[in-house]
DSSP file (Angstrom, degrees, kcal/mol; ACC not computed):
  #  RESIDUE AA STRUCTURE BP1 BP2  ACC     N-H-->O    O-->H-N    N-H-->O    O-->H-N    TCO  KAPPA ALPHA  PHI   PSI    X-CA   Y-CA   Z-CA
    1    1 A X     >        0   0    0      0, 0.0     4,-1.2     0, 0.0     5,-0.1   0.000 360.0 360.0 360.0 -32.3    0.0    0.0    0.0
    2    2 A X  H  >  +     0   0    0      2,-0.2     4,-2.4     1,-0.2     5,-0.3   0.905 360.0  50.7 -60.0 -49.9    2.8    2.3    0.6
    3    3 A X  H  4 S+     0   0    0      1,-0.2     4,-0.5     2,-0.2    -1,-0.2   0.811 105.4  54.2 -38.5 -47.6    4.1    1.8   -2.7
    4    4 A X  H  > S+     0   0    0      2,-0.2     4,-0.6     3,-0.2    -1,-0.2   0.764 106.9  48.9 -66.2 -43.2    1.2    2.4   -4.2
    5    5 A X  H >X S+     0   0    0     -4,-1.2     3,-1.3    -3,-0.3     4,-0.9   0.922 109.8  54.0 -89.1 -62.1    0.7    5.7   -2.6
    6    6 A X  H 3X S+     0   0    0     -4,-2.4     4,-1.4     1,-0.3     3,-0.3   0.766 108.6  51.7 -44.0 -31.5    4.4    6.8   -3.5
    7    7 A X  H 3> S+     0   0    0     -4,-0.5     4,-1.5    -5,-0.3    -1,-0.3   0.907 108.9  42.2 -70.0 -29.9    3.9    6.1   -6.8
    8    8 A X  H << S+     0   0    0     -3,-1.3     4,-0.5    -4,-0.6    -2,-0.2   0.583 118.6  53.4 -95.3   1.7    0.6    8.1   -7.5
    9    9 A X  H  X S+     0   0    0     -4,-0.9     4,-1.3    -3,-0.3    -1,-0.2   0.693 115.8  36.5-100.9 -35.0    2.5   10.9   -5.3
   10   10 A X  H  X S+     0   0    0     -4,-1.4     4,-0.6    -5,-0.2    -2,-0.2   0.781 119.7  52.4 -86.4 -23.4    5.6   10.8   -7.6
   11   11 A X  H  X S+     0   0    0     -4,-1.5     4,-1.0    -5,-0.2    -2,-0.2   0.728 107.0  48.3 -76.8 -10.9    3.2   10.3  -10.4
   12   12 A X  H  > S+     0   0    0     -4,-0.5     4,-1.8     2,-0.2    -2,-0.2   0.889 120.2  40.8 -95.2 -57.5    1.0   13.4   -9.5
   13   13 A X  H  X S+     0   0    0     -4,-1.3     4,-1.1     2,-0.2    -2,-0.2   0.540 105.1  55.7 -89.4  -2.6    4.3   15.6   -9.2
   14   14 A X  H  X S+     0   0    0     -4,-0.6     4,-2.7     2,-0.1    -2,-0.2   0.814 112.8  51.7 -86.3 -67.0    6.2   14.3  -12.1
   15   15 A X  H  < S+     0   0    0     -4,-1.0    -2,-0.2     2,-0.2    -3,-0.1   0.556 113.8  45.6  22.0 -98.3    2.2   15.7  -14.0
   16   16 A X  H >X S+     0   0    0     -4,-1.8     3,-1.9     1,-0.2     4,-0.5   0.765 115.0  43.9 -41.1 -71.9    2.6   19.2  -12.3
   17   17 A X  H 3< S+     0   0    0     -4,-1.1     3,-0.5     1,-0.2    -1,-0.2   0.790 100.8  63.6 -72.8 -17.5    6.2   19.8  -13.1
   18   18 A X  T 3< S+     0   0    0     -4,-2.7    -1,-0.2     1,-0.3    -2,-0.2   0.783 101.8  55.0 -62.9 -19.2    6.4   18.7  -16.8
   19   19 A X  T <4 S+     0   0    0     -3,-1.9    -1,-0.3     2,-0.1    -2,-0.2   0.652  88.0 102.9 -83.7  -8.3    3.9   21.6  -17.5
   20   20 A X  S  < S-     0   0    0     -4,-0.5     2,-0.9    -3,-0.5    61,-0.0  -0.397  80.0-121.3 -73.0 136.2    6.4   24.3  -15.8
   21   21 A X        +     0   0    0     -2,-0.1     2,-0.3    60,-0.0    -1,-0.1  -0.545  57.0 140.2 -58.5 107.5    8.3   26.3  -18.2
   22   22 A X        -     0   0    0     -2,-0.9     2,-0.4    -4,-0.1     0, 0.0  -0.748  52.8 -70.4-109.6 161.6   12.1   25.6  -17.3
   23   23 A X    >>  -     0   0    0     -2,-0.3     3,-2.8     1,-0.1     4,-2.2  -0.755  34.6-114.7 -96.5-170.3   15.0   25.1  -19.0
   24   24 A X  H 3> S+     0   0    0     -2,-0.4     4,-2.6     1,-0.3    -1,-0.1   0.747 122.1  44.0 -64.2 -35.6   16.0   22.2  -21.1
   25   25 A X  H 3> S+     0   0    0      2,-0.2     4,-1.6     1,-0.2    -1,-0.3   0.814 119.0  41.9 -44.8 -50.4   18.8   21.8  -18.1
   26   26 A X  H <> S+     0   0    0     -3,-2.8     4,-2.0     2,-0.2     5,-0.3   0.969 108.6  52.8 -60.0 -53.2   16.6   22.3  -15.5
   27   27 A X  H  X S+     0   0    0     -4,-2.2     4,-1.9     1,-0.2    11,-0.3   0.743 111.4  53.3 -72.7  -7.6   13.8   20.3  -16.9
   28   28 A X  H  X S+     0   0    0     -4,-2.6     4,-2.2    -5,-0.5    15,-0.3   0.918 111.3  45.6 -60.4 -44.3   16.6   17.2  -17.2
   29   29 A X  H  X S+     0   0    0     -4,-1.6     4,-1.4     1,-0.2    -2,-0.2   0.928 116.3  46.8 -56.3 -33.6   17.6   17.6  -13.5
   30   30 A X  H  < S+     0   0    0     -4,-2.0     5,-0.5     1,-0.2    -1,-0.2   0.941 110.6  51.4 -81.2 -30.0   13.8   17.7  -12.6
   31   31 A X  H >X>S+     0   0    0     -4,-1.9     3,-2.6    -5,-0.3     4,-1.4   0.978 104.9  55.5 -47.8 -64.9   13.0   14.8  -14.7
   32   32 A X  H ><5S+     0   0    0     -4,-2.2     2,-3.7    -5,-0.2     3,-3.7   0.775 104.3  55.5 -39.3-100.9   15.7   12.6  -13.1
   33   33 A X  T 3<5S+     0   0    0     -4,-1.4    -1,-0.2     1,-0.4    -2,-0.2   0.050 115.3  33.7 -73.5  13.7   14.3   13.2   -9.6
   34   34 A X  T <45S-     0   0    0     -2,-3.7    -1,-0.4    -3,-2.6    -2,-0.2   0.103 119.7-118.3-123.7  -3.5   10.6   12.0  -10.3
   35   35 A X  T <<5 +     0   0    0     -3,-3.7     2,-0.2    -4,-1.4    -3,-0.2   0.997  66.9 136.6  60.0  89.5   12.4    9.7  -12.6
   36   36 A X      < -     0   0    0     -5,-1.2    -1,-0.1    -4,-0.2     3,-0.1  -0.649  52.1-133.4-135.0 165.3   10.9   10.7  -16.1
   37   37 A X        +     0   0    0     -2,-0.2    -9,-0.1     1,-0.1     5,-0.1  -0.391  45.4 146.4-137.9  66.3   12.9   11.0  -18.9
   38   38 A X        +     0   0    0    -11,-0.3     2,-0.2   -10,-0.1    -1,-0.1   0.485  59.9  60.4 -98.2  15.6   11.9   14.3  -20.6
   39   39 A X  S    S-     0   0    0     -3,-0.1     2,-0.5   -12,-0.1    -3,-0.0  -0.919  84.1-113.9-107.5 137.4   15.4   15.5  -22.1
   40   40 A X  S    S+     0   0    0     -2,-0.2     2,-0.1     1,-0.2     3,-0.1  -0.984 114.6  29.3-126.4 131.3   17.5   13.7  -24.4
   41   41 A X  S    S-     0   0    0     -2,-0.5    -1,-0.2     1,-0.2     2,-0.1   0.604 100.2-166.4 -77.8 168.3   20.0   12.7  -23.5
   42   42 A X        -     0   0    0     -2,-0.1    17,-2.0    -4,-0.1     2,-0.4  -0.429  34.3 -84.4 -99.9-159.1   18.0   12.6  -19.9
   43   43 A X  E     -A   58   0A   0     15,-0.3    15,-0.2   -15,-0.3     3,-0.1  -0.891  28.8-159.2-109.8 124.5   20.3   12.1  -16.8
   44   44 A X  E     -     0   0A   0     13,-0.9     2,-0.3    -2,-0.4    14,-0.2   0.787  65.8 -44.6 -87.7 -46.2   21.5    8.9  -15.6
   45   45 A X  E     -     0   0A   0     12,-0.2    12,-3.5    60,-0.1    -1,-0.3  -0.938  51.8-126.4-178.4 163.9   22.2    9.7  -12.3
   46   46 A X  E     -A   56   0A   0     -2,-0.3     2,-0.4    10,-0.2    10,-0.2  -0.999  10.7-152.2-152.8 158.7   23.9   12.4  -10.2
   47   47 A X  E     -A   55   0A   0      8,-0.7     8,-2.4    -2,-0.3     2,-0.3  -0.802  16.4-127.9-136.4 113.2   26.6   12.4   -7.6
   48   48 A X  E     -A   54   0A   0     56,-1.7     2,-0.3    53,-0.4    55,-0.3  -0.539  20.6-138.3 -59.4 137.9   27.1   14.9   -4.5
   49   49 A X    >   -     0   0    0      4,-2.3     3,-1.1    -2,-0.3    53,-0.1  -0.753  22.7-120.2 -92.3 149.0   30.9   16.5   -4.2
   50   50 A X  T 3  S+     0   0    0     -2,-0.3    52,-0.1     1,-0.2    -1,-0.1   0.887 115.9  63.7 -61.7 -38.7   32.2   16.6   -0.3
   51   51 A X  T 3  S-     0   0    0      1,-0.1    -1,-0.2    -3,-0.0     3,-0.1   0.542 125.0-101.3 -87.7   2.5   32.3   20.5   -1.0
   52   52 A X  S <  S+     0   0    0     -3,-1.1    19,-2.9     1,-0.4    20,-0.4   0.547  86.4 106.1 118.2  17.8   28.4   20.9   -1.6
   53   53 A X  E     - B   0  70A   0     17,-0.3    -4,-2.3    18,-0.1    -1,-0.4  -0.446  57.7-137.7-112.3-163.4   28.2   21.0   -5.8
   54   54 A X  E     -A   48   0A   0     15,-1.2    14,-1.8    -6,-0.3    15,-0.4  -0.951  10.3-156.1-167.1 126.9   27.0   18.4   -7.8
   55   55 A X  E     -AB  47  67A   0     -8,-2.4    -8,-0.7    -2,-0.3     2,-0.4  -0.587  15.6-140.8-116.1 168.1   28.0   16.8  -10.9
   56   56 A X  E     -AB  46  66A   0     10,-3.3    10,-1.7    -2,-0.2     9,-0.8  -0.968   2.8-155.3-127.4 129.5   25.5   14.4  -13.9
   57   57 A X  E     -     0   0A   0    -12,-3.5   -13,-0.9    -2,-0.4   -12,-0.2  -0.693  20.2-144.4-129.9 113.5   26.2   11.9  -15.5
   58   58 A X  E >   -A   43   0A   0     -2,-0.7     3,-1.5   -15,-0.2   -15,-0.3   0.130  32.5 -79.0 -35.5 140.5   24.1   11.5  -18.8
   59   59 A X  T 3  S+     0   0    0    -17,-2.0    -1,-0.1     1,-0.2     3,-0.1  -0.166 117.3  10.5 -34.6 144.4   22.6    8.6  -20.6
   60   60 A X  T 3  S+     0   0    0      1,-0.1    -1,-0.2    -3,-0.1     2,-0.2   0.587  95.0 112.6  48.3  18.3   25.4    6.9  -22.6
   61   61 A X  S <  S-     0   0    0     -3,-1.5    -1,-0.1    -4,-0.1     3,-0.1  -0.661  70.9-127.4-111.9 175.2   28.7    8.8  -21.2
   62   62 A X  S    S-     0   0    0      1,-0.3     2,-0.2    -2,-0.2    -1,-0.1   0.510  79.3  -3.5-108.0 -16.9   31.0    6.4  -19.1
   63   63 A X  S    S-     0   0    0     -7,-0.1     2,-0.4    -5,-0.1    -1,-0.3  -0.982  97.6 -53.7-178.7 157.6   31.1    8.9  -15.8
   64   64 A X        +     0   0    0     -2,-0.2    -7,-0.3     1,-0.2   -18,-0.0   0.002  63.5 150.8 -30.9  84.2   30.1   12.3  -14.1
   65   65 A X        +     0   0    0     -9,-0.8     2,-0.4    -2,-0.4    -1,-0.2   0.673  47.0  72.6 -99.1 -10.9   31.5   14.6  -16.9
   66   66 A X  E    S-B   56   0A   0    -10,-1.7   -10,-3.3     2,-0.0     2,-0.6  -0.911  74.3-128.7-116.9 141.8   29.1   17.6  -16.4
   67   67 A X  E     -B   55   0A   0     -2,-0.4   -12,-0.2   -12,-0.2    -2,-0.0  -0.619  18.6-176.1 -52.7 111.6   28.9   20.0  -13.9
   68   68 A X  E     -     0   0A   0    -14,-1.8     2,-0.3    -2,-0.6   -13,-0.2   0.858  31.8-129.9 -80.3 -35.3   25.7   20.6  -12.3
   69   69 A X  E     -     0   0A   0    -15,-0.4   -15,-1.2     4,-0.0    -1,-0.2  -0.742  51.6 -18.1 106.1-171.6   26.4   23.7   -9.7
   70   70 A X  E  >  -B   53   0A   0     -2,-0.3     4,-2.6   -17,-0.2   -17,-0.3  -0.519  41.1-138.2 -87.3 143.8   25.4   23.8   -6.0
   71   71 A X  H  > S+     0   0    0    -19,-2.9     4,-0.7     1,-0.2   -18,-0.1   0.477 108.0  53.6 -73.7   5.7   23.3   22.0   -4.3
   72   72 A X  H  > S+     0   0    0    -20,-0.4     4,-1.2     2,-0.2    -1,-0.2   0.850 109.6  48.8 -82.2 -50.2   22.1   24.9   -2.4
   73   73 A X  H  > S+     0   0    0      2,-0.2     4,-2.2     1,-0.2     5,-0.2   0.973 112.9  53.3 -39.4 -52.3   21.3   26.8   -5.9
   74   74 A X  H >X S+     0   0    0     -4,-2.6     4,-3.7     1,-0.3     3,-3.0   0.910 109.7  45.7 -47.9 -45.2   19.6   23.3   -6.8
   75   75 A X  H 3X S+     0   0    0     -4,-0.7     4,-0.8     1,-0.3    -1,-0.3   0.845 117.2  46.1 -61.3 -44.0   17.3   23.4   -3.4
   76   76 A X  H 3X S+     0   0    0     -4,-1.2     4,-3.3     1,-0.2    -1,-0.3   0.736 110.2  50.3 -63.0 -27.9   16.5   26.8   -4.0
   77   77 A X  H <X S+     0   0    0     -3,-3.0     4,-2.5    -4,-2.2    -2,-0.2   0.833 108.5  52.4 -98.4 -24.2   15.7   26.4   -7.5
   78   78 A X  H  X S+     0   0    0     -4,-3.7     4,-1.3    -5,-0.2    -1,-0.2   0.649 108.0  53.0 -76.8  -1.9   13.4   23.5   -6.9
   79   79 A X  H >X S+     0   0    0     -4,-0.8     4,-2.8    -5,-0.5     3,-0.8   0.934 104.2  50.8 -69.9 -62.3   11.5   25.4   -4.4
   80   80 A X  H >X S+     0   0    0     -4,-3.3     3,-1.5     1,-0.2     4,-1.5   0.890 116.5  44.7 -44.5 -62.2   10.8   28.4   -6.6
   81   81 A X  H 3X S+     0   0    0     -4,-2.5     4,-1.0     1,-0.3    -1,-0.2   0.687 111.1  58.0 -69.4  -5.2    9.4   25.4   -9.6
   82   82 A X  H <X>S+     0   0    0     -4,-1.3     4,-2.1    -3,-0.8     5,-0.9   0.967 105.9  47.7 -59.3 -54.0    7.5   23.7   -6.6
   83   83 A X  H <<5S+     0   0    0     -4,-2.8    -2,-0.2    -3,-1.5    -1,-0.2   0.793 108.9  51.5 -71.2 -22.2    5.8   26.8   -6.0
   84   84 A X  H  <5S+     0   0    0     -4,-1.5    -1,-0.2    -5,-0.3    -2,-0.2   0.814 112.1  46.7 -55.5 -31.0    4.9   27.4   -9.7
   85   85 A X  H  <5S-     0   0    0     -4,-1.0    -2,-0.2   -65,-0.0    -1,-0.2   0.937 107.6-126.8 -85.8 -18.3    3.4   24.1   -9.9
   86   86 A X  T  <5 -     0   0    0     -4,-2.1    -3,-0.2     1,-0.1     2,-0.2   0.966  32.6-167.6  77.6  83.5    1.5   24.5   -6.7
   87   87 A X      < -     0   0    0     -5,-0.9     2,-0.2     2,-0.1    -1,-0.1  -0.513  17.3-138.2 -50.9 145.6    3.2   21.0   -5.4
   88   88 A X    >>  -     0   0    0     -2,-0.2     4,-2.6    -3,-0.0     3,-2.6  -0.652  36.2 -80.2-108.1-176.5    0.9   20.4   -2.2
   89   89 A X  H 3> S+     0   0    0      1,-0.3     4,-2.2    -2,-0.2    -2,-0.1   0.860 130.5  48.4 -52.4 -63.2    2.7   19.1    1.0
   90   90 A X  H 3> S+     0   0    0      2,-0.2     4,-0.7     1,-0.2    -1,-0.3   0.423 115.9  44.0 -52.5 -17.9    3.0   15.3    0.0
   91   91 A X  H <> S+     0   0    0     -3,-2.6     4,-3.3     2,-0.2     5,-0.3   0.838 115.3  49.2-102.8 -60.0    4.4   16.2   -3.7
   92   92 A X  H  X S+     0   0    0     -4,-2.6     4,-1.1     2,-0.2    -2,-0.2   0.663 106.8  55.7 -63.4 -22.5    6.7   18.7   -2.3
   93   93 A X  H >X S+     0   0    0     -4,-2.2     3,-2.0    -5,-0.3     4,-0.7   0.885 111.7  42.9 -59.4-102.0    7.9   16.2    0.4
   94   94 A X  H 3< S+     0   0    0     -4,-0.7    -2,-0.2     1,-0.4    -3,-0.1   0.554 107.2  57.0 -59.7 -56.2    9.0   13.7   -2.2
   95   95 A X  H >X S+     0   0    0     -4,-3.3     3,-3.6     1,-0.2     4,-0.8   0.975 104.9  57.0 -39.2 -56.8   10.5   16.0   -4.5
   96   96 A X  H X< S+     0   0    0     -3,-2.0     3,-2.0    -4,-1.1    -2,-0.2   0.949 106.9  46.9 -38.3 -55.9   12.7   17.0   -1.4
   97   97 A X  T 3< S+     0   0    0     -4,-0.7    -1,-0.4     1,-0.3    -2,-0.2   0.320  93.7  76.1 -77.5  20.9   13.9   13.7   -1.0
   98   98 A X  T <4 S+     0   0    0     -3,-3.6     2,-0.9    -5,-0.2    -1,-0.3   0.591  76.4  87.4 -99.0 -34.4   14.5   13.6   -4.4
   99   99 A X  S << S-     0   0    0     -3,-2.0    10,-0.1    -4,-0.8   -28,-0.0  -0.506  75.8-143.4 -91.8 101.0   17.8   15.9   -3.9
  100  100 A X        -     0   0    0     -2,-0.9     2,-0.2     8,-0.1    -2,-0.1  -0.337  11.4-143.2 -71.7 178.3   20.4   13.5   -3.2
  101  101 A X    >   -     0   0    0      4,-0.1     3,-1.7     1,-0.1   -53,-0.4  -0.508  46.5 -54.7-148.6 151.4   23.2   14.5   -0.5
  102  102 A X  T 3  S+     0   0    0      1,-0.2    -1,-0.1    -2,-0.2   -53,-0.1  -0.313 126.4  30.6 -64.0 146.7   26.8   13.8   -0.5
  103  103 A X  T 3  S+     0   0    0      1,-0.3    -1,-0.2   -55,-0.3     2,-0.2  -0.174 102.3  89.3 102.0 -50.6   27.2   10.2   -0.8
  104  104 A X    <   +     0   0    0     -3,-1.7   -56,-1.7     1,-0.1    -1,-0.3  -0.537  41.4 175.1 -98.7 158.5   24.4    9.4   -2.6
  105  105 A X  S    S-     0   0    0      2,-0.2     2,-3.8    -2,-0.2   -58,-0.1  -0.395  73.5 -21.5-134.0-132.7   23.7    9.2   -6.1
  106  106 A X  S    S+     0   0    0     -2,-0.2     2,-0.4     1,-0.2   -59,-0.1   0.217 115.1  83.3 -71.7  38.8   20.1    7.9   -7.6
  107  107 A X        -     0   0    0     -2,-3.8     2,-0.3     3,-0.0    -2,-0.2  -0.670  69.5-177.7-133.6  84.5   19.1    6.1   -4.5
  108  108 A X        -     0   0    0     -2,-0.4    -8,-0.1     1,-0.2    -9,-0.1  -0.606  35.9 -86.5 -99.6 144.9   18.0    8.7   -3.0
  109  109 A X        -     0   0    0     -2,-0.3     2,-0.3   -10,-0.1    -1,-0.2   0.391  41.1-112.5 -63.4-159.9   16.8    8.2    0.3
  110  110 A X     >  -     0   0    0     -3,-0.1     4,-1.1     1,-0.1    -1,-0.1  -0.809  33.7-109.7-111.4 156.5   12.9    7.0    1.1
  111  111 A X  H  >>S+     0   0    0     -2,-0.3     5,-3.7     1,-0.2     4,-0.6   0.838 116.7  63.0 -22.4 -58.7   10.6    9.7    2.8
  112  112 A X  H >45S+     0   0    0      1,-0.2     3,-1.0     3,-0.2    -1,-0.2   0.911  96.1  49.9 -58.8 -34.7   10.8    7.4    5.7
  113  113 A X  H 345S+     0   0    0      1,-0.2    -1,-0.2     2,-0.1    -2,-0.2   0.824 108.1  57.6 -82.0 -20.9   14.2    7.6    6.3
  114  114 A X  H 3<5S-     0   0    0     -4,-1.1    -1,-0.2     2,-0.1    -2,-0.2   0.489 117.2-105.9 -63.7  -1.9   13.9   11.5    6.1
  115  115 A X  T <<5S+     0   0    0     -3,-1.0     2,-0.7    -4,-0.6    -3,-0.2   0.703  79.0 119.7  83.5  11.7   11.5   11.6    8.8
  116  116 A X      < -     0   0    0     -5,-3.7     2,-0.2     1,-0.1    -1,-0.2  -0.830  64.0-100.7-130.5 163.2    8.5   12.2    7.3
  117  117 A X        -     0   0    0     -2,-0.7     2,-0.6    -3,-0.1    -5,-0.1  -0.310  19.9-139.1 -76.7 123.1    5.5    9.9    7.5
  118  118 A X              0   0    0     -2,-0.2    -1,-0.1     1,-0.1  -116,-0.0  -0.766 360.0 360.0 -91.3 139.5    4.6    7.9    5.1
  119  119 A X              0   0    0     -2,-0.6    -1,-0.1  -117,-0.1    -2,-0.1   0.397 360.0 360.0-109.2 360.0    0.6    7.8    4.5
């Protein structure tokens, strides 16, 4: 049941952001993190730096090769498109845990392990 409910929650907020205007950069990063593929090439996964940036590595390349920027920009910058899409609490939670953290790359952590209840 849990599953079920994270899916129509990732499926409900991948929806919403695919009509916000972005760009094609953005709308790869955001795509990756409801795990959509609406850029070609889309993004394979991405990888925290110790010093707080964040690098992508694309479908078909062998290893991080692009710069992404900070992950501070990123957090900011998915807030502002949260609030365009009107994300409600539950979307905008998932998206959050969407943003991996140094360590992680696309196994980004569950809601539960963030602390926040899953319904």
């Amino acid at each position: 049941m849990i599953r079920f409910a994270q899916e129509d929650v990732r499926r409900r907020t991948a929806d919403k952001l695919a009509v916000v205007s972005v760009s094609p950069f953005f709308k790869a990063i955001l795509g990756w993190m409801v795990g959509e593929k609406w850029t070609s090439p889309a993004i394979e996964d991405i990888a925290v730096t110790v010093d707080g940036y964040f690098t992508i590595k694309e479908e078909g390349h062998l290893g991080f090769d692009r710069f992404g920027g900070n992950v501070g920009d990123l957090v900011r910058n998915v807030q502002g498109v949260a609030e365009v899409a009107e994300l409600d609490e539950r979307e905008w939670n998932y998206l959050l845990s969407r943003i991996p953290t140094f360590g992680e790359t696309s196994e980004a952590p569950s809601l539960g392990e963030l602390g926040i209840e899953e319904w």
